[in-house]
C-alpha positions in Angstrom: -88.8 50.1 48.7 -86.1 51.6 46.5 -85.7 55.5 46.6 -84.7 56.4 42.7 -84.2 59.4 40.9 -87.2 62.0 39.9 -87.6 60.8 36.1 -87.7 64.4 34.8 -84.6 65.7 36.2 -82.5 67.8 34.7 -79.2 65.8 33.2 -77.7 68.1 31.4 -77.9 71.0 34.8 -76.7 67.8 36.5 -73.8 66.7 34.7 -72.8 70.7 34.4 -73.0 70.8 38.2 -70.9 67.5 38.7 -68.0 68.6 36.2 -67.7 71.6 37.6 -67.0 70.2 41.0 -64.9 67.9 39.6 -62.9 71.0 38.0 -62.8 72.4 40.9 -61.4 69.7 43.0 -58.6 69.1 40.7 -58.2 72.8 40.1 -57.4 73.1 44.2 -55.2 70.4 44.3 -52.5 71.1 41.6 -52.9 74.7 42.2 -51.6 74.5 45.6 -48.8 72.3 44.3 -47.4 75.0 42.2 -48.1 77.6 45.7 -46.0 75.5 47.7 -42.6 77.4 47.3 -44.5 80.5 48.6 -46.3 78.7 51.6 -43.4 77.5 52.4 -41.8 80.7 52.4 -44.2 82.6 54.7 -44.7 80.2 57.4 -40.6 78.5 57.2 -41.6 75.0 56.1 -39.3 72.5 55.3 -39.5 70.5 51.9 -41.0 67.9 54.0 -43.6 69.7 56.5 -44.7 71.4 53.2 -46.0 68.4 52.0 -48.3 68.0 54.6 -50.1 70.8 53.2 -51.0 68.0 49.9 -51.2 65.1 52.4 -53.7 66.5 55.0 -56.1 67.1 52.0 -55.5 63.3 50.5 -55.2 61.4 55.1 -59.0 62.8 55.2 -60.4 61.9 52.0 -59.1 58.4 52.2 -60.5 58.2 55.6 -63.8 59.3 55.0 -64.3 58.3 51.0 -65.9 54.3 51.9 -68.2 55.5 54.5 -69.4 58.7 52.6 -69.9 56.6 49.9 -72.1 53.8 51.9 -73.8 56.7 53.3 -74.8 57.7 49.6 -76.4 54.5 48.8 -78.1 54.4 52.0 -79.7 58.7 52.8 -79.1 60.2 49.2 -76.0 60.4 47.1 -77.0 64.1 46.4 -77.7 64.6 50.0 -74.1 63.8 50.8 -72.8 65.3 47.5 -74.3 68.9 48.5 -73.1 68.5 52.0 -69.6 67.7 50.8 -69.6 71.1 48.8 -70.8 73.0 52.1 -68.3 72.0 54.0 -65.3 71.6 51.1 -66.4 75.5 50.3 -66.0 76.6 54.1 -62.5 74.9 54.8 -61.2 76.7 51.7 -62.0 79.9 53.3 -60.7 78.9 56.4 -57.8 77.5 54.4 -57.0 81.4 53.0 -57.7 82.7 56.2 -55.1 80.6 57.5 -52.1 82.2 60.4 -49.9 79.6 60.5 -49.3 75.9 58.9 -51.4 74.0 61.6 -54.1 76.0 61.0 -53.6 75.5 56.7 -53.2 71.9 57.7 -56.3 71.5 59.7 -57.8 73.6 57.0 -57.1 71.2 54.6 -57.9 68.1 56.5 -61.8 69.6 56.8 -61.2 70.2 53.1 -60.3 66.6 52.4 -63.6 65.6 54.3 -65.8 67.6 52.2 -63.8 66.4 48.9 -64.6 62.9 50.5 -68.1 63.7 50.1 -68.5 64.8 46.7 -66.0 62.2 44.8 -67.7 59.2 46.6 -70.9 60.2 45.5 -70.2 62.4 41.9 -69.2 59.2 39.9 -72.3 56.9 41.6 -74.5 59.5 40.3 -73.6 59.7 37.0 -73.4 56.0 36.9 -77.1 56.1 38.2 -78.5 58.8 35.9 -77.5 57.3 32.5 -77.7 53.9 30.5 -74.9 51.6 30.4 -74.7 52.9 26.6 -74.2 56.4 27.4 -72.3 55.9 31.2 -68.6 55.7 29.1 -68.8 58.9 27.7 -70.5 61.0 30.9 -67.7 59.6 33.1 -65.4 60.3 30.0 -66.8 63.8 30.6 -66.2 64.0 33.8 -62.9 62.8 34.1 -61.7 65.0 31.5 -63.2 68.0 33.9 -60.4 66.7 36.8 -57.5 67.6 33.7 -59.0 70.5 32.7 -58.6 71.3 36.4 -55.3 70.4 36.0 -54.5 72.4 33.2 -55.9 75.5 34.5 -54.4 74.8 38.1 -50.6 75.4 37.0 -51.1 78.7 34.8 -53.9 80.3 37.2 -52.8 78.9 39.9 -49.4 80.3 39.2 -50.4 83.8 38.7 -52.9 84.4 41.4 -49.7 83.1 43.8 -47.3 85.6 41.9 -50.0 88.4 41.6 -52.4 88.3 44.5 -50.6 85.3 46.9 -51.1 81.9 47.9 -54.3 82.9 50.0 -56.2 84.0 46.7 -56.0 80.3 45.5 -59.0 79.6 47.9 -60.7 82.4 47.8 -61.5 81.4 44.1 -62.7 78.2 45.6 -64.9 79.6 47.8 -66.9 81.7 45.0 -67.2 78.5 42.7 -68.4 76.8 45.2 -71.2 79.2 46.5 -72.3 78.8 43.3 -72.8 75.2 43.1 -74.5 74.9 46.2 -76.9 78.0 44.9 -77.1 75.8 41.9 -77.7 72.5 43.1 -80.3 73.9 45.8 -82.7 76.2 42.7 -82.6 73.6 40.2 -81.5 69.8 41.1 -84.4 68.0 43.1 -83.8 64.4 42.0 -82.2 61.8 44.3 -80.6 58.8 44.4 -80.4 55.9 47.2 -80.9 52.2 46.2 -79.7 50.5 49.2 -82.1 53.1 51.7 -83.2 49.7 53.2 -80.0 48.6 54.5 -78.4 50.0 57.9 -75.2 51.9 58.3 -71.9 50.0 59.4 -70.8 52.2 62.6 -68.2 50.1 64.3 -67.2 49.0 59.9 -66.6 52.4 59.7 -64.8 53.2 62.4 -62.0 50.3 62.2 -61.7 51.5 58.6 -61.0 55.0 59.5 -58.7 54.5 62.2 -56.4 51.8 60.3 -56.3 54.2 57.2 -55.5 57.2 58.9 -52.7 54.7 60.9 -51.0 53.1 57.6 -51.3 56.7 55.6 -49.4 58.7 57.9 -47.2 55.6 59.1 -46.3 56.0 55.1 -46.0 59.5 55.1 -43.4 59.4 57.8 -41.1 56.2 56.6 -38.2 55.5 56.8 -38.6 56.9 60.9 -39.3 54.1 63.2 -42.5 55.7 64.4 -43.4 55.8 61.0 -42.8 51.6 60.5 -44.5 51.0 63.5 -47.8 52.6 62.2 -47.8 51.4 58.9 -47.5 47.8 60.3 -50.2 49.2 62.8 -52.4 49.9 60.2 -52.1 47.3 57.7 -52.9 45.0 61.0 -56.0 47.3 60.8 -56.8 46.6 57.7 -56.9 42.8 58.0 -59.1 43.5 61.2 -61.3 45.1 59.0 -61.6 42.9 56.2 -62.1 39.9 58.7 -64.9 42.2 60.6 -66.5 42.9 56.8 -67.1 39.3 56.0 -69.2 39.2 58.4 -71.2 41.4 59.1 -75.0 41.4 57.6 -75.0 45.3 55.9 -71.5 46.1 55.7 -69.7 49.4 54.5 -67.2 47.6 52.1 -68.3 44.3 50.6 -65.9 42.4 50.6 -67.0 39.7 48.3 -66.6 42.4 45.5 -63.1 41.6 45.8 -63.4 38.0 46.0 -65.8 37.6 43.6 -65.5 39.9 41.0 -62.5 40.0 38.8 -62.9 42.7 37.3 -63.9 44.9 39.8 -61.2 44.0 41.8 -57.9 44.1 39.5 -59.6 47.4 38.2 -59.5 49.1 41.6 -55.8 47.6 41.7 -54.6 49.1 38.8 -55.9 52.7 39.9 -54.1 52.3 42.8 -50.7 51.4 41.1 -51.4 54.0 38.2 -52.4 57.0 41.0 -48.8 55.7 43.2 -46.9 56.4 40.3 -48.2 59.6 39.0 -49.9 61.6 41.3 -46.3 63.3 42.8 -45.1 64.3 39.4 -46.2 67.5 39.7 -45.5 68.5 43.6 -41.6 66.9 42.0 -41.7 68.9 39.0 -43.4 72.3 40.8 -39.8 72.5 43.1 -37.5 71.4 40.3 -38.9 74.3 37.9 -38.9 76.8 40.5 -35.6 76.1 42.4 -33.4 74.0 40.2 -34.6 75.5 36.8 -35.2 79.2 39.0 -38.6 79.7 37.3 -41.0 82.1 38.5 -44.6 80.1 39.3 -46.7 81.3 36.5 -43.6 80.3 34.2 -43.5 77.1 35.9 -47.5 76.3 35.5 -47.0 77.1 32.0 -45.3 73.9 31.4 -46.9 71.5 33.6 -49.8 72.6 31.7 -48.5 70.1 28.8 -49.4 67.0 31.1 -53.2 67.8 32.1 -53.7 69.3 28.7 -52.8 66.5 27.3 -54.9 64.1 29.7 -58.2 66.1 29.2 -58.1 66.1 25.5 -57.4 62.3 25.4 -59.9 61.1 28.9 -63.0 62.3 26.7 -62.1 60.5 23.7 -61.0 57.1 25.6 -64.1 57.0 28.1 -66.2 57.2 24.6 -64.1 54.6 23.2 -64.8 52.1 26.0 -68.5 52.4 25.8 -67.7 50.2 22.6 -64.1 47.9 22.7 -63.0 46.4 26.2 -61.8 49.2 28.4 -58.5 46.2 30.1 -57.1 46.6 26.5 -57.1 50.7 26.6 -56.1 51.4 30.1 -53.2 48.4 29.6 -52.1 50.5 26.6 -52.4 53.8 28.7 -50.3 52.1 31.6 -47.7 51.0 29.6 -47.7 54.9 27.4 -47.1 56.6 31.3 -44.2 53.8 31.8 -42.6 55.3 28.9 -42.8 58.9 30.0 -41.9 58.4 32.8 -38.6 56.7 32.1 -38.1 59.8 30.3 -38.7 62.0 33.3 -35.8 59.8 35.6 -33.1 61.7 33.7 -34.3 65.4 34.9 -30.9 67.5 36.0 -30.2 71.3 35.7 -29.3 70.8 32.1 -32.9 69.3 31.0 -34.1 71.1 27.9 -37.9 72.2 28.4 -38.8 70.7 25.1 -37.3 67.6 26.7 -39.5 68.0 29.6 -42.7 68.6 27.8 -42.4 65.9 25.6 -41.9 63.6 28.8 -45.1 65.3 29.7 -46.7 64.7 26.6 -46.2 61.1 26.7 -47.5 60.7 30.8 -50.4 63.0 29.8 -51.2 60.1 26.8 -51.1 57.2 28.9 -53.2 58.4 31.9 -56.0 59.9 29.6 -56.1 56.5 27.9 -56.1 54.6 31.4 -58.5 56.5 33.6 -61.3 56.8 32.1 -62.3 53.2 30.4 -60.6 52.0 33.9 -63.5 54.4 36.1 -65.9 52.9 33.2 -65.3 49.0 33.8 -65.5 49.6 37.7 -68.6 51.4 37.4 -69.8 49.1 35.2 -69.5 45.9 36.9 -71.3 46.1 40.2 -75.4 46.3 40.9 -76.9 50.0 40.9 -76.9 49.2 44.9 -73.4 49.3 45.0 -72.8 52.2 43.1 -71.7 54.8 45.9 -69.2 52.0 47.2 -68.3 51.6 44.1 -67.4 55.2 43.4 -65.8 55.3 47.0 -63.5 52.1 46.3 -62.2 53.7 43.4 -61.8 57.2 44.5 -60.2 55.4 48.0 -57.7 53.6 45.6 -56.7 56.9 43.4 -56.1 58.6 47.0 -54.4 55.6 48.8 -52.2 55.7 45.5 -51.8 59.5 45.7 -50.6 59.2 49.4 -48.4 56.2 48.6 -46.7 58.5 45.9 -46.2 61.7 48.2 -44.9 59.4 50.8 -42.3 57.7 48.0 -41.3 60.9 46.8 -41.2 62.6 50.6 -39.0 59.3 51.8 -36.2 59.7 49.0 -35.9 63.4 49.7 -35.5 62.9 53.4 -32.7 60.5 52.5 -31.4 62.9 50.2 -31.9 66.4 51.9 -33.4 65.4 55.4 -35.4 68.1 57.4 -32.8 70.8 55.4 -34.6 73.5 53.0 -34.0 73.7 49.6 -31.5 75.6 49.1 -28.7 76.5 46.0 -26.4 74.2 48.3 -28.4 71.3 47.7 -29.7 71.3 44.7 -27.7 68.3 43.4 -29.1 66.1 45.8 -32.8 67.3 45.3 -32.1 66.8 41.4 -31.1 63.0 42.5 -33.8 62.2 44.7 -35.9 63.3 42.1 -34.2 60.8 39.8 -34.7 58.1 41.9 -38.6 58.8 42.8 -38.8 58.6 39.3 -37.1 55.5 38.6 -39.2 54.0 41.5 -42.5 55.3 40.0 -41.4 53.7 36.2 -41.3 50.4 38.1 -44.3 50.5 39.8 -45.9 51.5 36.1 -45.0 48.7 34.3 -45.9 45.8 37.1 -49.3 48.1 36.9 -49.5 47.1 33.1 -50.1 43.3 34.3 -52.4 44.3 36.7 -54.8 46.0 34.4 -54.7 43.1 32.0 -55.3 40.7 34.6 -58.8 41.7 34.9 -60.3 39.7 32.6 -63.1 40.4 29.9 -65.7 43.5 30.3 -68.6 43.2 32.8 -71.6 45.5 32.6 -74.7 45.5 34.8 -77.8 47.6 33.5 
């Protein structure tokens, strides 16, 4: 017997309690972006073991998003959700506790778990809680809460690192997210889990986990033999995966909603093209203001503000939109608007004007408000309410494999550039051309994404 949601709850306390942890997820991740420079500083990190502090956070949520997300449709999407903010609220406070960078990093990676948890299961709820007429413009909602995020992250962000430190970034964290779990626990009672009859894929899960974690930090560490060896390791884990999927009776990933559903499929594909060619923008830009351009890091937040700004004010607006005309069409246009910006962005040197920059950031912020949220809306959209937590775990998987593919891009070029050398006033010229090319690279990526998105045929909805 299906297990569905109290009829009387609460959906305005619940979508209030959702956004905010989306906020808050976002808010974390770009603020410790624009911290970097100062983490860096107090434990002697190089440009590239500082940006394992990022990819710790992104190696355990894509390990752990697919089976959170199962685990949602199975014991309680909320059950996993609340979890997910217990244990995302306690690493933050281990995270400003932190002594040294292994401990940050291991910090983070129990972060990324509990981050796992809520973004494979926030989504699925919404999708459950709402009619397909209204589902556009609560995940519009939502997804404009991850820019607001954004654009908060760079100017808070920045002055608690200049005022307080680095360290105070989580300690913010940790109030919010006392107060969600307060909130959730007084006043949400309602719960969600259509596929409770079904039984948990174990081994699935398992081989899934191991071959992520293998082909993420194999791409993390490219061009470095060891690094080849386990991407190759992992993608070998992959297809041992998908092979062990087919067929098996209850599995964590279906695979036949690849195979069999067009849309669902090229949607998922185009998030993870869109997230590899975005997502280091601001870990690129957060160094070149601050060392290149010798910005302080509140000065710096204030204009990579323009970008998330930008994104939240247009997200709302497009996830409303697609409720009504055939989200392929908007998040092709918003793919090929970030292929434009981004072309801009490959000519950053010392001499870039900032009006320069934040039109270039005007332009990504455009296109990814007008891809992401009619793109979340037509993969939500197209699967059974049974799938809903997969579904919300595919995508979220995608934006972070694409988020880890990007860091490990823009971390490859610098160590050709720079290798293991700090940033330093003596090579600044070569950070400035890395940059350049990880730009170039990304603009690439962006406009083979604008097929992609197109190719996924005509809208799908299931009630």
């Amino acid at each position: 017997m299906k297990n569905t949601a109290v009829k009387t709850v609460n959906t305005s306390m619940l979508m209030t309690v959702i956004t905010v942890t989306q906020f808050l997820s976002a808010f974390m991740s770009a603020s410790v972006n624009i911290a970097l420079p100062h983490i860096a500083k107090d434990f002697s990190m190089s440009a590239v073991e500082s940006s394992w502090v990022v990819m710790s956070f992104l190696l355990a949520t894509g390990m752990f998003l697919v089976p959170f997300g199962k685990m949602g449709d199975i014991y309680g999407r909320m059950r996993i959700f609340v979890l997910g903010n217990i244990i995302f609220t306690l690493s933050s406070l281990f995270c400003a506790l932190s002594t040294n960078e292994l401990m940050l990093i291991a910090s983070r990676f129990s972060q990324g778990i509990g981050g796992a948890m809520i973004m494979s299961t926030g989504m699925a709820i919404i999708t459950s809680a709402f009619p397909p007429q209204a589902r556009g413009k609560m995940l519009g909602i939502a997804v404009s809460a991850v820019y607001l995020g954004l654009t908060a992250a760079p100017v808070l962000g920045g002055i608690l690192t200049q005022t307080f430190g680095w360290r105070s970034i989580f300690m913010i964290s940790v109030g919010l997210g006392i107060i969600i779990i307060l909130t959730i626990s007084l006043t949400i009672k309602a719960e969600w889990r259509e596929a409770n009859q079904e039984k948990f894929d174990t081994t699935g899960s398992v081989i899934y986990m191991i071959a992520v974690f293998l082909l993420m930090t194999g791409f993390s560490m490219l061009p470095k033999l060891p690094g080849i060896l386990m991407a190759i390791t992992g993608i070998a884990g992959i297809i041992a995966f998908v092979l062990y999927e087919i067929k098996v009776e209850n599995p964590v990933l279906n695979i036949h909603l690849f195979r069999k559903n067009r849309v669902f499929a090229f949607s998922n594909f185009a998030a993870l093209i869109n997230y590899a060619a975005t997502f280091a923008i601001t870990f690129i830009l957060s160094l070149f203001l601050q060392y290149v351009k010798g910005l302080q890091p509140s000065d710096a937040g204030l204009l990579l503000i323009t970008q998330p700004a930008v994104m939240a004010a247009t997200a709302s607006f497009a996830g409303k939109l697609s409720d009504k005309v055939d989200p392929r069409l908007l998040s092709s246009v918003g793919m090929g608007i970030i292929t434009i910006g981004l072309v801009f962005l490959c000519f950053l040197d010392a001499g870039t004007s900032n009006l320069f920059l934040i039109t270039s950031l005007v332009i990504v912020g455009l296109g990814f408000g007008t891809f992401s949220s009619p793109n979340t809306n037509s993969v939500m959209g197209s699967v059974e309410k049974r799938y809903l937590g997969v579904a919300a775990a595919t995508i979220s998987t995608m934006r972070v494999l694409g988020q880890i593919f990007s860091m490990a891009v823009a971390t490859m070029v610098y160590y050709m550039f720079l290798g293991n050398a700090k940033i330093s006033n003596t090579n600044l010229i070569e950070f400035s051309q890395g940059s350049s090319v990880i730009f170039i690279i990304f603009a690439i990526l962006c406009f083979f994404g604008i097929f992609i998105s197109l190719a996924r045929g005509g809208k799908k909805t299931h009630q």
